[in-house]
PDBQT receptor file of N, H, CA, C and O in Angstrom, charges set to zero:
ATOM      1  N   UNK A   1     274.833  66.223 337.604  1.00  0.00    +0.000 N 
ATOM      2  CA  UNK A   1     275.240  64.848 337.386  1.00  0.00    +0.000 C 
ATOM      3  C   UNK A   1     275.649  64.662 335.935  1.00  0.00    +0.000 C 
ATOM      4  O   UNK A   1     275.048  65.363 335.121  1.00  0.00    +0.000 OA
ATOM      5  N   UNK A   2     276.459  63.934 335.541  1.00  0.00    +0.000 N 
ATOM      6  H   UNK A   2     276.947  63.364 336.203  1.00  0.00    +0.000 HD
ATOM      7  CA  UNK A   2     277.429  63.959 334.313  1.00  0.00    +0.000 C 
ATOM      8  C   UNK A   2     276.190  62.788 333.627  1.00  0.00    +0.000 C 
ATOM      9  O   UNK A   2     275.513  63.323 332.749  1.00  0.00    +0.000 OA
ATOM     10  N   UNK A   3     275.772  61.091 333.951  1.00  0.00    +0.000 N 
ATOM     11  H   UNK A   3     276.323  60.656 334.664  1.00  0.00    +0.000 HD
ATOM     12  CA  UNK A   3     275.613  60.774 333.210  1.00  0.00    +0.000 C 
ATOM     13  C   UNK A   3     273.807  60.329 333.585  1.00  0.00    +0.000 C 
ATOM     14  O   UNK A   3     273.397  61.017 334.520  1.00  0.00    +0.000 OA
ATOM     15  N   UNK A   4     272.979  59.568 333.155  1.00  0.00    +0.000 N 
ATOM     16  H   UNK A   4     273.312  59.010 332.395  1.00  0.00    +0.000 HD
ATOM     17  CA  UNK A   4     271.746  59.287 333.211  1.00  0.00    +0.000 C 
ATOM     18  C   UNK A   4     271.860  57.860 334.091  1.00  0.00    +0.000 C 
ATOM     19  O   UNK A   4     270.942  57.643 334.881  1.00  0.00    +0.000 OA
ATOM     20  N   UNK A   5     272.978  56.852 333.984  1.00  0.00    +0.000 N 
ATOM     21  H   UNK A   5     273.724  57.029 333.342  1.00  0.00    +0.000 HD
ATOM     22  CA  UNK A   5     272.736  55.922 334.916  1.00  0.00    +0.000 C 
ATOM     23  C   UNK A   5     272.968  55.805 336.147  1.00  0.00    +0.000 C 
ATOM     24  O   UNK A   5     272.354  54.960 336.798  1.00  0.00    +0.000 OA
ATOM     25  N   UNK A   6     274.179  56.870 336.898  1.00  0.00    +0.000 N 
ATOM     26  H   UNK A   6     274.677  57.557 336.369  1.00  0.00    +0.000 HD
ATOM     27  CA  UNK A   6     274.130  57.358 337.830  1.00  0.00    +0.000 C 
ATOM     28  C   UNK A   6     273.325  58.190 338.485  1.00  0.00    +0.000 C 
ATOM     29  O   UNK A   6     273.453  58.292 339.705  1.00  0.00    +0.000 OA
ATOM     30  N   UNK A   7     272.205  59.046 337.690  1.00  0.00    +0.000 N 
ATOM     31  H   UNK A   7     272.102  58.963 336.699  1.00  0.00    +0.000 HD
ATOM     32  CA  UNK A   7     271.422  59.632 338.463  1.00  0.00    +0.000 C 
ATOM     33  C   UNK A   7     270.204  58.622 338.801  1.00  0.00    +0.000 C 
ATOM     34  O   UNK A   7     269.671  58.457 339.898  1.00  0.00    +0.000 OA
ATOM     35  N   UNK A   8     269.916  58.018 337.625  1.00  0.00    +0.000 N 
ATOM     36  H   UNK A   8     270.350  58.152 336.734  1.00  0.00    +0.000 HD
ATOM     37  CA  UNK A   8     268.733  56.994 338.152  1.00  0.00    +0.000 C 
ATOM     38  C   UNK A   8     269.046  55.765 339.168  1.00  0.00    +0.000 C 
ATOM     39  O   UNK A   8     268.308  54.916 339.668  1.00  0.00    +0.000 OA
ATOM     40  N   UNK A   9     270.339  55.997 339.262  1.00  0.00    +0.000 N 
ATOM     41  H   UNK A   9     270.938  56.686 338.856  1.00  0.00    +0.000 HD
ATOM     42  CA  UNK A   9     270.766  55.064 340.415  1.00  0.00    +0.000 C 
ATOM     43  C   UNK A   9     270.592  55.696 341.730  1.00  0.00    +0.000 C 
ATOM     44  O   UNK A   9     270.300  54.964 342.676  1.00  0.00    +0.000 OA
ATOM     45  N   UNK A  10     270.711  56.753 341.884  1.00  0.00    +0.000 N 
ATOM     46  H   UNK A  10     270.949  57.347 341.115  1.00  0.00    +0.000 HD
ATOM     47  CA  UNK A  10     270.399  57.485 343.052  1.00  0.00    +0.000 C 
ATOM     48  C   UNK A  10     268.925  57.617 343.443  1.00  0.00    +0.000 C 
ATOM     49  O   UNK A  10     268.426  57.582 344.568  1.00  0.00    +0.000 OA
ATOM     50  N   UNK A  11     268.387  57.765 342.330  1.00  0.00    +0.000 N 
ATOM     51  H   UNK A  11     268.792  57.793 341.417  1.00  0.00    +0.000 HD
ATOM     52  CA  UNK A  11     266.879  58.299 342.212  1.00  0.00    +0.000 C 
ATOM     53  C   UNK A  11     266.053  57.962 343.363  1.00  0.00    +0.000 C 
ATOM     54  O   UNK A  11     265.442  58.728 344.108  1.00  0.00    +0.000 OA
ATOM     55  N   UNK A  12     266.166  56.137 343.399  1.00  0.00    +0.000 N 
ATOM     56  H   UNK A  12     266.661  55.514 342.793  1.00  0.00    +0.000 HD
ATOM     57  CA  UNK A  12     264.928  55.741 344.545  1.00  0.00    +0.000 C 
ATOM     58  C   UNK A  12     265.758  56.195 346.055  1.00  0.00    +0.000 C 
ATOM     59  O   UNK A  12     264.979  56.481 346.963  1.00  0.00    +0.000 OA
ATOM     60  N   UNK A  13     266.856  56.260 346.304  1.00  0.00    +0.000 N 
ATOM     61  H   UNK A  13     267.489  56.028 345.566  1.00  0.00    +0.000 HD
ATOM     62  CA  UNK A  13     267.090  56.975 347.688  1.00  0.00    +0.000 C 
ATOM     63  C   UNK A  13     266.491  58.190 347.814  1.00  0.00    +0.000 C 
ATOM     64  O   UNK A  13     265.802  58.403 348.811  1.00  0.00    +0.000 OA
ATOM     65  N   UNK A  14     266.631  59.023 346.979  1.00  0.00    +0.000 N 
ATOM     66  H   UNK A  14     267.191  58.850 346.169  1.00  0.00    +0.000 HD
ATOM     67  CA  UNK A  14     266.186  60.814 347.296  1.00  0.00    +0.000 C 
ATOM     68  C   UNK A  14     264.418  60.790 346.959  1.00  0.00    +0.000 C 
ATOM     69  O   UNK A  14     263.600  61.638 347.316  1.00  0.00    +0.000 OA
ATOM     70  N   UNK A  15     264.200  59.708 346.272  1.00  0.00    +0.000 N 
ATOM     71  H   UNK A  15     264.864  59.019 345.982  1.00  0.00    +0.000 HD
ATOM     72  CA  UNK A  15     262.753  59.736 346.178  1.00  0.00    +0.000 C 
ATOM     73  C   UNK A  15     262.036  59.297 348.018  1.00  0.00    +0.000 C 
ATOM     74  O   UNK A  15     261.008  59.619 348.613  1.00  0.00    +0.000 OA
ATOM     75  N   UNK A  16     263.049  58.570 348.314  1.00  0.00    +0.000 N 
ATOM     76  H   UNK A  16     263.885  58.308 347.831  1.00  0.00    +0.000 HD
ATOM     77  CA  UNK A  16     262.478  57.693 349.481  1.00  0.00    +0.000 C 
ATOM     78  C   UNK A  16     262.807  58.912 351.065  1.00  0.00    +0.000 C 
ATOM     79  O   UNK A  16     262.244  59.003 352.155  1.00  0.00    +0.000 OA
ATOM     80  N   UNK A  17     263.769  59.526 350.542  1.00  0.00    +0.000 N 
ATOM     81  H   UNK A  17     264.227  59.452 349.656  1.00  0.00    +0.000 HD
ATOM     82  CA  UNK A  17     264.090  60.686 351.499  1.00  0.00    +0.000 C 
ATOM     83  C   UNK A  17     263.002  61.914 351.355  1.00  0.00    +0.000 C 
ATOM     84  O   UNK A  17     262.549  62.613 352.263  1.00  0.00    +0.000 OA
ATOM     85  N   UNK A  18     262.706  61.972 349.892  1.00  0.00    +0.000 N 
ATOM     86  H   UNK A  18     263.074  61.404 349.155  1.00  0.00    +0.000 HD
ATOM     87  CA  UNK A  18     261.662  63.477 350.036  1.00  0.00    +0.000 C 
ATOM     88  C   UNK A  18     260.325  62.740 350.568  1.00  0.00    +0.000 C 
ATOM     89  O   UNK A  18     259.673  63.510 351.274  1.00  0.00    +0.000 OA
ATOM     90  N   UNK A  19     259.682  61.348 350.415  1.00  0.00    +0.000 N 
ATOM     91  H   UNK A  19     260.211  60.723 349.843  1.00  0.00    +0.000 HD
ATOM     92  CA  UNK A  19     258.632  60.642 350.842  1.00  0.00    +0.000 C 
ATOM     93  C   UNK A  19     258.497  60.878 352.703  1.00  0.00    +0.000 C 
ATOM     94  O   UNK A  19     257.603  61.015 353.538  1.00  0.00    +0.000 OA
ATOM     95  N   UNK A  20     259.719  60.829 352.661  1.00  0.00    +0.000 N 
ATOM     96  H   UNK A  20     260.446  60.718 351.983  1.00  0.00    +0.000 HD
ATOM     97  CA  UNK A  20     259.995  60.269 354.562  1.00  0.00    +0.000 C 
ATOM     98  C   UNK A  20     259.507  61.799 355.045  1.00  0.00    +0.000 C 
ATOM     99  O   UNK A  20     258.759  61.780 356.023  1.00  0.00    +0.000 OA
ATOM    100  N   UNK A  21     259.913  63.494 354.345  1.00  0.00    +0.000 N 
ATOM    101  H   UNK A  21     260.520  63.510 353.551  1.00  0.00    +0.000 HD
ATOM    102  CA  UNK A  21     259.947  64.232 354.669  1.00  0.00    +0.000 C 
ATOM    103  C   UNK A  21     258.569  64.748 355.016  1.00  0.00    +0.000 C 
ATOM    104  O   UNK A  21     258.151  65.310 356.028  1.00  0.00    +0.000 OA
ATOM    105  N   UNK A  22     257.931  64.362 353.782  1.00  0.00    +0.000 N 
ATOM    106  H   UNK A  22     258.271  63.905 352.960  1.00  0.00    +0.000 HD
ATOM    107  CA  UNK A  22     256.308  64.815 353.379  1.00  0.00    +0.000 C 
ATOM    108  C   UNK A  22     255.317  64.230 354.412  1.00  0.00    +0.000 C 
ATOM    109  O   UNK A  22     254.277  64.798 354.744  1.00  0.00    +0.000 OA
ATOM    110  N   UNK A  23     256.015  62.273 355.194  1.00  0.00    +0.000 N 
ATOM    111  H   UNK A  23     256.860  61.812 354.924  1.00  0.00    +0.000 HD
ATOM    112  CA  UNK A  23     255.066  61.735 355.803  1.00  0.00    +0.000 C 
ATOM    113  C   UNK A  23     255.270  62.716 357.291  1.00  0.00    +0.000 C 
ATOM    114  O   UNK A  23     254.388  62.977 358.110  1.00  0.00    +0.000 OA
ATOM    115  N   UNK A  24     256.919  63.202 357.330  1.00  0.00    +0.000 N 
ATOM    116  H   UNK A  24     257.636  62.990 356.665  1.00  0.00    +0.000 HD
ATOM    117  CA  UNK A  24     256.753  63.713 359.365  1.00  0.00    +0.000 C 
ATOM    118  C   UNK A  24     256.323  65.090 359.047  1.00  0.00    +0.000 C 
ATOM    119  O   UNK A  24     256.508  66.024 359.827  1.00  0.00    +0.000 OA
ATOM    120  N   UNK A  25     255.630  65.239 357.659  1.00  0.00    +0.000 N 
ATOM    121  H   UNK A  25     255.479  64.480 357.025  1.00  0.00    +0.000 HD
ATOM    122  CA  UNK A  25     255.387  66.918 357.545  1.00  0.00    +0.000 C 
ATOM    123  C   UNK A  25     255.986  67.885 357.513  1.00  0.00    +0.000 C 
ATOM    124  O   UNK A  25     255.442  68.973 357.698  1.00  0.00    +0.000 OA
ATOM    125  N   UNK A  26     257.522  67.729 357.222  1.00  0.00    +0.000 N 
ATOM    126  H   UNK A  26     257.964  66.844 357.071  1.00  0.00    +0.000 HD
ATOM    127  CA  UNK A  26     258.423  68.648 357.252  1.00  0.00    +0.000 C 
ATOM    128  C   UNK A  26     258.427  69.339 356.066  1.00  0.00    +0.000 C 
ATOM    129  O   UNK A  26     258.898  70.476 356.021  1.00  0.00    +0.000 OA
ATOM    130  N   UNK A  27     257.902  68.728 354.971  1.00  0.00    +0.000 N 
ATOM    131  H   UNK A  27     257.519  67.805 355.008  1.00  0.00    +0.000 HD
ATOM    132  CA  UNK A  27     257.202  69.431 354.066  1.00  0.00    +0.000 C 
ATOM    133  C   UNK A  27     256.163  69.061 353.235  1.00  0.00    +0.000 C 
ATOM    134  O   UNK A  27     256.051  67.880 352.909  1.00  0.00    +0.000 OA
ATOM    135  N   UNK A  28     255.191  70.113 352.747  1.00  0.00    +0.000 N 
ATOM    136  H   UNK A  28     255.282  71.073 353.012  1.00  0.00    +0.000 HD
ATOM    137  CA  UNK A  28     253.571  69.438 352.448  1.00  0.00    +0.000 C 
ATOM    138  C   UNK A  28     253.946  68.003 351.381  1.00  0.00    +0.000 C 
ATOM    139  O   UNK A  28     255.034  67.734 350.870  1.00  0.00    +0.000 OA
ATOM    140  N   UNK A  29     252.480  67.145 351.259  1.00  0.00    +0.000 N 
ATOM    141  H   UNK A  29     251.596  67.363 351.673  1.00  0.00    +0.000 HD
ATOM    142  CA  UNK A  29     252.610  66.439 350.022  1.00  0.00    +0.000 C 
ATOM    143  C   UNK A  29     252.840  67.066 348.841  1.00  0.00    +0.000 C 
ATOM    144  O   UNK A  29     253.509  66.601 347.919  1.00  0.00    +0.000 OA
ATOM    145  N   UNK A  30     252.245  68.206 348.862  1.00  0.00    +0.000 N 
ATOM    146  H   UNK A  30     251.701  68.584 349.611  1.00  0.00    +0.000 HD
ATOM    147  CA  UNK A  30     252.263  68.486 347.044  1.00  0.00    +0.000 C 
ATOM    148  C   UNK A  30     253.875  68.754 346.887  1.00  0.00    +0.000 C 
ATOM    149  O   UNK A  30     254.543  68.196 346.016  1.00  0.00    +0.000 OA
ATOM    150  N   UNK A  31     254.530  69.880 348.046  1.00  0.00    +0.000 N 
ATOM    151  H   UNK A  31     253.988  70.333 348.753  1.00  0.00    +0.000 HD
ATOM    152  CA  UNK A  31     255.400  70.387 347.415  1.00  0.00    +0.000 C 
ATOM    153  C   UNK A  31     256.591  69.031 347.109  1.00  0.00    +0.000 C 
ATOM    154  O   UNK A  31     257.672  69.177 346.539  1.00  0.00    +0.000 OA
ATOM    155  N   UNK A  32     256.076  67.817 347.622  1.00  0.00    +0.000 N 
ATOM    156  H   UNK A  32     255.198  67.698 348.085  1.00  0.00    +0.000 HD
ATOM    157  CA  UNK A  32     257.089  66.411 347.855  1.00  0.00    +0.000 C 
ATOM    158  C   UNK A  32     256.486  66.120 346.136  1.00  0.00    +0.000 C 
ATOM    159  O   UNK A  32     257.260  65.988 345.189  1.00  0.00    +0.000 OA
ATOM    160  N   UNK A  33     255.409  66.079 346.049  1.00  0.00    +0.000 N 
ATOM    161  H   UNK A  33     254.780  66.186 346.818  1.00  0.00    +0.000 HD
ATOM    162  CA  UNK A  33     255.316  65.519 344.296  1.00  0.00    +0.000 C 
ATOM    163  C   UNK A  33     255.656  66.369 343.155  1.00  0.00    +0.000 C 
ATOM    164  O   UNK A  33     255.710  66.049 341.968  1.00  0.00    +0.000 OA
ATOM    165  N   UNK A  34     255.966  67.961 343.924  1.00  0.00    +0.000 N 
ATOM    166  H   UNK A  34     255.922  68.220 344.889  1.00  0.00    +0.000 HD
ATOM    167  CA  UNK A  34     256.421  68.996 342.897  1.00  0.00    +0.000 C 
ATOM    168  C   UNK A  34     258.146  68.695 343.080  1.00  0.00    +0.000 C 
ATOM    169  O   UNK A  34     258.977  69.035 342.239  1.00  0.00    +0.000 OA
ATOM    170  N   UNK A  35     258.312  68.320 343.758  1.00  0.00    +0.000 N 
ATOM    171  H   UNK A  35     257.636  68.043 344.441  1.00  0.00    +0.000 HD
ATOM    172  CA  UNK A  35     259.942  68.182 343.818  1.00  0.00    +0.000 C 
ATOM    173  C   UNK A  35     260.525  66.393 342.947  1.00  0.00    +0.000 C 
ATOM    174  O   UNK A  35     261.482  66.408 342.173  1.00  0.00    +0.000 OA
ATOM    175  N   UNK A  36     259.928  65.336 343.199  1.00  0.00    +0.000 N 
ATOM    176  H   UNK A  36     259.150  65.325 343.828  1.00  0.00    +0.000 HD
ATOM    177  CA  UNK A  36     260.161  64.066 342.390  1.00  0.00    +0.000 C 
ATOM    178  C   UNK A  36     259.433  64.559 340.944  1.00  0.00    +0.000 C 
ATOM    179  O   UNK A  36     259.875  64.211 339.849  1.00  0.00    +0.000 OA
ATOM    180  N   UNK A  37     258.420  65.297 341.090  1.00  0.00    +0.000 N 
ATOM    181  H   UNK A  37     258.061  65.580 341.979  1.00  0.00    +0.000 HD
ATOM    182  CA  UNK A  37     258.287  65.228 339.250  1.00  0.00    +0.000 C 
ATOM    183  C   UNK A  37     259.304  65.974 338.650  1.00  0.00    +0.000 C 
ATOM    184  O   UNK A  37     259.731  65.614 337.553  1.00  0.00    +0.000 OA
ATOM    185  N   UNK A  38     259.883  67.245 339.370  1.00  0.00    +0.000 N 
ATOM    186  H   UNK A  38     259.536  67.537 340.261  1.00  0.00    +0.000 HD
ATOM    187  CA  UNK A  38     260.757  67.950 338.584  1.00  0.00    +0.000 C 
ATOM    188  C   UNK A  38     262.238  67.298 338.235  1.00  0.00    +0.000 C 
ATOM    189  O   UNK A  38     262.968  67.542 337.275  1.00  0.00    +0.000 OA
ATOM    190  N   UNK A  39     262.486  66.132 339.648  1.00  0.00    +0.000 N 
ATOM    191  H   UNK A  39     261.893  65.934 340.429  1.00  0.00    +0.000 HD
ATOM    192  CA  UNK A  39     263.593  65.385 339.531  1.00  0.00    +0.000 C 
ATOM    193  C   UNK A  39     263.464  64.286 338.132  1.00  0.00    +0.000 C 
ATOM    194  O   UNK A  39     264.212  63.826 337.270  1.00  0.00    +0.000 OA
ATOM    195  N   UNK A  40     262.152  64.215 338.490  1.00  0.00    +0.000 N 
ATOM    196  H   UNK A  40     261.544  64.589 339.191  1.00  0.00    +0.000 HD
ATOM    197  CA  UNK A  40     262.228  62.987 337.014  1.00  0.00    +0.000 C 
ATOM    198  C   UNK A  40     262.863  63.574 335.169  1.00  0.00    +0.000 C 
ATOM    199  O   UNK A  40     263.641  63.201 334.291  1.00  0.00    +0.000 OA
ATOM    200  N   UNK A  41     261.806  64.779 335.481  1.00  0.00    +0.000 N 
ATOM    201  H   UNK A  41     261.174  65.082 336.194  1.00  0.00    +0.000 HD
ATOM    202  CA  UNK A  41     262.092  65.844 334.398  1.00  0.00    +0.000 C 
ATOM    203  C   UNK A  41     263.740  65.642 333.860  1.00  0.00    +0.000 C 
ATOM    204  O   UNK A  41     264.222  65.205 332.815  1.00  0.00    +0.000 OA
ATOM    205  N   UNK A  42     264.464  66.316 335.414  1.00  0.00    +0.000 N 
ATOM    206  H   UNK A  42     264.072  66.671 336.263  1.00  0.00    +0.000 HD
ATOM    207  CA  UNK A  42     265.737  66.508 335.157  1.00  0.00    +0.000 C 
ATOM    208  C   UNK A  42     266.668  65.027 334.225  1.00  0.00    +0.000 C 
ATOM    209  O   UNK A  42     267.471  64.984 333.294  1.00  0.00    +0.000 OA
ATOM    210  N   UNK A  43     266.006  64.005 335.102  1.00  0.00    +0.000 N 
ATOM    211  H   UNK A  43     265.353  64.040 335.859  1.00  0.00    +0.000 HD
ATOM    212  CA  UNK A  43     266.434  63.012 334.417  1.00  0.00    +0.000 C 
ATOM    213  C   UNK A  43     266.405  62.148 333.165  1.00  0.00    +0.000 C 
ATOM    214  O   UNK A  43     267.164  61.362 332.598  1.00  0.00    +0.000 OA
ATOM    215  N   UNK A  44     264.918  62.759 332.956  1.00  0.00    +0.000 N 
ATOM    216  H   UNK A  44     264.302  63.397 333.417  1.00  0.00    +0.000 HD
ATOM    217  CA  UNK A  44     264.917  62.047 331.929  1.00  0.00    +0.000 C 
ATOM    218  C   UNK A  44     265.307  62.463 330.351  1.00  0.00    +0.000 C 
ATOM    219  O   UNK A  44     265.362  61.714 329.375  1.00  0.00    +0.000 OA
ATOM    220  N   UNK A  45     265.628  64.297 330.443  1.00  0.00    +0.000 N 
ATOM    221  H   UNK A  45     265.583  64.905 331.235  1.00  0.00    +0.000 HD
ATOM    222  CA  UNK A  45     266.089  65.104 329.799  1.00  0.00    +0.000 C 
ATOM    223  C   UNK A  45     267.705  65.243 329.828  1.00  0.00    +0.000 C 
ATOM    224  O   UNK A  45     268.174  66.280 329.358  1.00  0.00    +0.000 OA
ATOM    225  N   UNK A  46     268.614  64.228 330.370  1.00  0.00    +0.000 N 
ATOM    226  H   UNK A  46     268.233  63.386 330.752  1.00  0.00    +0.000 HD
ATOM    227  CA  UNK A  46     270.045  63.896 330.576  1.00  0.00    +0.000 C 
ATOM    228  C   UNK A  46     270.210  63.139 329.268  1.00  0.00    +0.000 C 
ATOM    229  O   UNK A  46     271.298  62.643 328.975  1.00  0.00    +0.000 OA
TER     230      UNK A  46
């Protein structure tokens, strides 16, 4: 992603998509809070 307000504009969809994944178990909780913390990382280092 090129700039920081476009990604944090996206942010709460893909946050709300890896949430949805973790609740039908398609993948564990942790690896759902290892994946939004690393997204935050990414972002907030833009």
């Amino acid at each position: 992603m090129e700039n920081k307000a476009e990604a944090t504009a996206k942010l709460p969809s893909v946050v709300s998509l890896i949430d949805k994944l973790a609740k039908k178990g398609i993948i564990h909780k942790n690896k759902a809070a290892n994946l939004k913390s690393g997204l935050m990382h990414k972002i907030n280092n833009l």
